[in-house]
C-alpha positions as CSV (number, residue, x, y, z in Angstrom):
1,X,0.0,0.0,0.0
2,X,1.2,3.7,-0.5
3,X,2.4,5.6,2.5
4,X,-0.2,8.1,2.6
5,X,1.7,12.0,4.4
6,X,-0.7,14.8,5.1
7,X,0.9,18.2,4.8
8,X,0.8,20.7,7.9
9,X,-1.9,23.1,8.6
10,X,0.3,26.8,8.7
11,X,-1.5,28.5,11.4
12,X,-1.0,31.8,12.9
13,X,-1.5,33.2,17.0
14,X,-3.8,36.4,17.5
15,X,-3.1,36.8,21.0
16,X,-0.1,35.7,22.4
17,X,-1.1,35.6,26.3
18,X,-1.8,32.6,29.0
19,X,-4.2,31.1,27.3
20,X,-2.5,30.9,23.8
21,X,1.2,30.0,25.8
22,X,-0.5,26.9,28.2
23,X,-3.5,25.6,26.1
24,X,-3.7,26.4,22.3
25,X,0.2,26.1,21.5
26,X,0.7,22.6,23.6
27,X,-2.3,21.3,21.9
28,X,-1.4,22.4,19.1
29,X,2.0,20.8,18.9
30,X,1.6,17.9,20.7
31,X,-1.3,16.8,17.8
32,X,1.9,17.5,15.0
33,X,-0.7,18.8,12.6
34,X,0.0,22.6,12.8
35,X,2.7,24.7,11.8
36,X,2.8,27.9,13.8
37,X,4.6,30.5,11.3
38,X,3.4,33.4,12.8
39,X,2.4,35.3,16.2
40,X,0.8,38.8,16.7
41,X,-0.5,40.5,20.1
42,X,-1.4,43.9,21.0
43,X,2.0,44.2,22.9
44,X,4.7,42.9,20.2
45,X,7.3,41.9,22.9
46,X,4.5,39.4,23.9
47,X,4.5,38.5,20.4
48,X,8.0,37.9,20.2
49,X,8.4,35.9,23.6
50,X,6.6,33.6,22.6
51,X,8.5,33.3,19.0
52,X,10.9,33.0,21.4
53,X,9.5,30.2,24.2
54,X,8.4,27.6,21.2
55,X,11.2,28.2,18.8
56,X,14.7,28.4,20.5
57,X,16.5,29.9,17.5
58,X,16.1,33.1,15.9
59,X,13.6,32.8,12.8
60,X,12.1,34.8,9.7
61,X,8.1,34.1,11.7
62,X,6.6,37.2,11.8
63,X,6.1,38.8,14.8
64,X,3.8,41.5,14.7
């Protein structure tokens, strides 16, 4: 039978705060269909902390 390989979902974070950081980015990672490729909040540092806290080198994901 053929191997049958399902591309990821690219998905982006609105909202980069407690909720997003202990439920919606564990989820999301520990089900392996998402990648997150970008992450945008109303305070950008938030944004970019958690860039930051799920990827531990410095990337072209947008940030805003």
């Amino acid at each position: 039978m053929e191997e049958i390989t399902m591309k990821k979902l690219r998905a982006g974070i609105v909202g980069c705060g407690g909720i997003a950081n202990a439920k919606h980015l564990p989820a999301m990672e520990k089900c392996g269909l998402y990648e997150v490729v970008a992450f945008c909040d109303i305070i950008p540092e938030q944004a970019q902390e958690t860039n930051c806290l799920l990827y531990t080198s410095p990337s072209p994901r947008d940030t805003r």
